[in-house]
N, C-alpha and C positions, 0 to 999 in steps of 0.2 A: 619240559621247560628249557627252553631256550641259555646254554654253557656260555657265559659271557669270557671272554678272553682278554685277559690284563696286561699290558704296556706296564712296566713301572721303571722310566727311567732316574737312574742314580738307585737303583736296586739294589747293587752289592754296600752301601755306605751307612751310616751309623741304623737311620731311621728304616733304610731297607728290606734292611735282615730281620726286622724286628718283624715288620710289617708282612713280607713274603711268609717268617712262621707263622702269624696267625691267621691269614687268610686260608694257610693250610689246613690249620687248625679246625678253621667254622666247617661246620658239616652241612652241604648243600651252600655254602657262599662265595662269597665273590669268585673263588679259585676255583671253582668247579669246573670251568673250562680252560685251565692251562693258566702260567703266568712267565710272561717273558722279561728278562733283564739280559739288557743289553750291557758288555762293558769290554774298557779296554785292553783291563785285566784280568784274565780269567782265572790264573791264578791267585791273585786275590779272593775272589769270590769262589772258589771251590767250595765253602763250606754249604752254599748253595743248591750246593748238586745231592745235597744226601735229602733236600724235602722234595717230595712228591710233586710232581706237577710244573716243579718250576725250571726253566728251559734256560741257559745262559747262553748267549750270546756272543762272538764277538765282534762287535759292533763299535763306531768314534758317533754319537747322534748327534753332534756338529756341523755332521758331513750329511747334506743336502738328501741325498741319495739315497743312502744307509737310512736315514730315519723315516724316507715315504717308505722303503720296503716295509721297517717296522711297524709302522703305523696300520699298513691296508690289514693284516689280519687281527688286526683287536677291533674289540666293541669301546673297551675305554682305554685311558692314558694316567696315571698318574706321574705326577714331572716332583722327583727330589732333588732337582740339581742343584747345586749349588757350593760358592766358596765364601771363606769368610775374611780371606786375605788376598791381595791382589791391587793391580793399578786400575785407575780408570775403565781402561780398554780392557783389562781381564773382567772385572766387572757387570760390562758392558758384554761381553761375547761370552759369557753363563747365566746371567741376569737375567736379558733383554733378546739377544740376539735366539738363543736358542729357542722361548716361546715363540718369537718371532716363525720361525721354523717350525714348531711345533703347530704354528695354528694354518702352517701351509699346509704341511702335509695331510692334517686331520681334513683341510678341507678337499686335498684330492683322495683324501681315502673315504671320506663320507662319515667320520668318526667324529662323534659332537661331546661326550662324554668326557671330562677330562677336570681330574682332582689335582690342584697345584699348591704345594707348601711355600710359604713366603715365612714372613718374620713378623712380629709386632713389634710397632716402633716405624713401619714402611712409610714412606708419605714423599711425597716429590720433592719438599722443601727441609728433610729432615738435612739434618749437617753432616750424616757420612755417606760415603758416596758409594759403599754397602747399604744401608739403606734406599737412600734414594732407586741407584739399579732395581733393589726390590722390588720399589714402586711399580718403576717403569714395567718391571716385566709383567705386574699385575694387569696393569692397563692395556699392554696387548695382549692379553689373552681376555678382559672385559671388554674391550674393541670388536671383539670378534663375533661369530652367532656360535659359540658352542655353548654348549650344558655347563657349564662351569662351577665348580665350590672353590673360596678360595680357604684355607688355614695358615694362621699368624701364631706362632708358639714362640712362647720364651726359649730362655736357651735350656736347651733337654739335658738330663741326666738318666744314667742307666750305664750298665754293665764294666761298656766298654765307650765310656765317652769322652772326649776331650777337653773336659771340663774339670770336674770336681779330681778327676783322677792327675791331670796335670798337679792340681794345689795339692795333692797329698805325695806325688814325686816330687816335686821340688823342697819340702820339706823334709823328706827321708834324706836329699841330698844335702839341705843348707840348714844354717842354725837361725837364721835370720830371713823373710820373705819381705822385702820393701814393694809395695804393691801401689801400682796406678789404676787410680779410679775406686778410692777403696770405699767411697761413699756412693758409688753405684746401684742402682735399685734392680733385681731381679726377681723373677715371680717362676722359680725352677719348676717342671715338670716331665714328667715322667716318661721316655721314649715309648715305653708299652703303651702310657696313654692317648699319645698321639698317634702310633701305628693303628688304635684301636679306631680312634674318631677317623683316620682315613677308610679303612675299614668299612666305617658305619654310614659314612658318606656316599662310598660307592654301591651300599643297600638303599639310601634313601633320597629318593626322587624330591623330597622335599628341599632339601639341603641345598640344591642346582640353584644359583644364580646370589649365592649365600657369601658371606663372608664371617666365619669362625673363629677367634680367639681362643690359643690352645694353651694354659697356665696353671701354675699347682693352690694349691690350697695358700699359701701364706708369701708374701715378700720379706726379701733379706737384703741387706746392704752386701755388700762383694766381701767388705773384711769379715762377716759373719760366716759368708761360705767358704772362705780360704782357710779360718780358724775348724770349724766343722770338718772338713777334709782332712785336714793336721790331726785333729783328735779322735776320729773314726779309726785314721790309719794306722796310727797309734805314735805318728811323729809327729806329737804339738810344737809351733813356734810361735815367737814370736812374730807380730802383723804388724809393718809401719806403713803409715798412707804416706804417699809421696805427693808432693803438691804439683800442680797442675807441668807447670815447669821444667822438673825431674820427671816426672813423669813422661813428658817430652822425647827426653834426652835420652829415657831408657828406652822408647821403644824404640827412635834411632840407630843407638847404640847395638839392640837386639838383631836389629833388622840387617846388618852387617855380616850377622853370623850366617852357618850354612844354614840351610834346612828350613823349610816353615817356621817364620817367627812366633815366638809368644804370644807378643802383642804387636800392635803399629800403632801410628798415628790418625788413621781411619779408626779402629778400632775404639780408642779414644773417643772421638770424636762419636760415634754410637750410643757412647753410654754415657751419654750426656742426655741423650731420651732416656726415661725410665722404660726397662722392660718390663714390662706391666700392663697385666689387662684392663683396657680400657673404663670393660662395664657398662660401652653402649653396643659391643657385639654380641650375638650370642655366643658361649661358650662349650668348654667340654657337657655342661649339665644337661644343657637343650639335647644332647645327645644320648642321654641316660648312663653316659660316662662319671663317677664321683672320682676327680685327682687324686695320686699317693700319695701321702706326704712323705718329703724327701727325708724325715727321718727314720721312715717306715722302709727304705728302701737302700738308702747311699753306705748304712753303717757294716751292712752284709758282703757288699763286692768291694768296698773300699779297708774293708779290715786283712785281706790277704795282704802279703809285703810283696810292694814294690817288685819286678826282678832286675836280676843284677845287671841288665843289659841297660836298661832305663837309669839304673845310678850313677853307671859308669855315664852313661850321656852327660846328665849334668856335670857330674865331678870333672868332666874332661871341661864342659865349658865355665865351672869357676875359674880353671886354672889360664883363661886365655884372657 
């Protein structure tokens, strides 16, 4: 049987890591012939180097050149890239630009094969320009003649994720969380589950030309999961919604600071679509996937405290 050889760029990053151990995991699948991740950091991604098979890189796959080399020795590609914060033109140049790239190269390396994660919520006319970018980058990789699945997931949870785990830091730091967007709809699942459906995607020929919806069993409003994270962790607070307004102001105001902001005003502007599965795509089930439910899972990694590195961060930026 013919060792298929995996691309997984944005391999070192939340859904990655996830993804790279189970492929190691399956006996006789996907990884049976090598998996490569490219990155800029390799230090970052060290933890990568202790599973079997999987080959890091260093590699910029922005850079024209760098990514046809990547490309010629795989059978498939899976593409995790992506940002959730940025202007226009960052957007635009991880979004867009890169499949753009991505479907050059496949097509001088003869690689037609290629699993790409997007968002739900994507649509050309959506109101954030994270979104939209999504879009875009859908369409050129559906523009194209390659094999294609595409996957739409809510926002993921799991171990080490920048979600539930921020709202249970900022809680251990403040007594109070004033929160934008607090009537936001979300439909969390599960990082293993989706590592699992990409996974199942690259087994199933069926899937090619597919478009998936990746979602957990139940939706929550945002102040639901910011209150949930507080009391997992074991530092409940108080939850004020802040009107559209303030809301504003604070992400402005955030965006000021050093470091990857919290939130933005794109941002905002997202969760104005509900993340939420639609229910005319197929989803994890057609897959023989059943979701976890996030209280089957978040109460586990979110009950460890905080460390002290992460409190000081906040407590430094109440005081500014």
């Amino acid at each position: 049987m013919h060792e298929r050889k995996l691309l997984i760029l944005g391999g070192s990053g939340f859904v990655g890591r996830s993804l790279c151990a189970q492929l190691v995991a399956r006996e006789g699948g996907a990884a049976d012939g090598g998996i490569t991740v490219p990155t800029r950091h390799l230090a970052r991604a060290r933890g990568l180097n202790t599973l079997p098979g999987v080959t890091l890189v260093a590699a910029d796959v922005h850079d024209d050149a760098q990514l046809r080399a990547l490309v010629r020795d795989c059978d498939a590609v899976v593409n995790l890239v992506a940002i959730l914060h940025g202007s226009e033109a960052g957007f635009e140049h991880v979004h867009v630009e890169l499949p753009r790239r991505l479907v050059a190269a496949c097509r001088a390396a003869g690689v037609r094969r290629v699993v790409h994660v997007s968002a739900l919520g994507a649509a050309a006319d959506a109101p954030s320009r994270y979104l939209r970018s999504k879009a875009a980058g859908e369409a050129v990789l559906q523009s194209a003649w390659l094999d294609l699945t595409l996957l739409r997931p809510s926002v993921m949870f799991g171990e080490a994720d920048r979600f539930l785990n921020l709202f249970a830091r900022l809680q251990a730091a403040f007594p109070l969380v004033p929160l934008a967007g607090a009537h936001a709809k979300f439909q969390p699942v599960w990082v293993e589950d989706v590592a699992a459906a990409i996974a199942a995607c690259l087994d199933a020929p069926r899937t090619i030309g597919l478009t998936l919806e990746c979602a957990g069993p139940r939706v929550y409003e945002l102040h639901e999961l910011v209150k949930l994270a507080g009391r997992w962790s074991g530092h409940p607070r108080r939850v004020v919604g802040l009107p559209d307004g303030l809301a504003r102001v604070q992400a402005a105001l955030l965006g000021l600071l050093p470091g990857e902001p919290l939130i933005t005003g794109d941002n905002l502007d997202s969760m104005k679509v509900p993340n939420v599965a639609s229910g005319r795509l197929p989803g994890l089930q057609s897959l023989g996937i059943a979701p976890k439910a996030l209280e089957a899972v978040a109460p586990a990694y979110l009950g460890a405290a905080p460390n002290q590195s992460h409190l000081d961060h906040w407590r430094s930026l109440a005081h500014h």
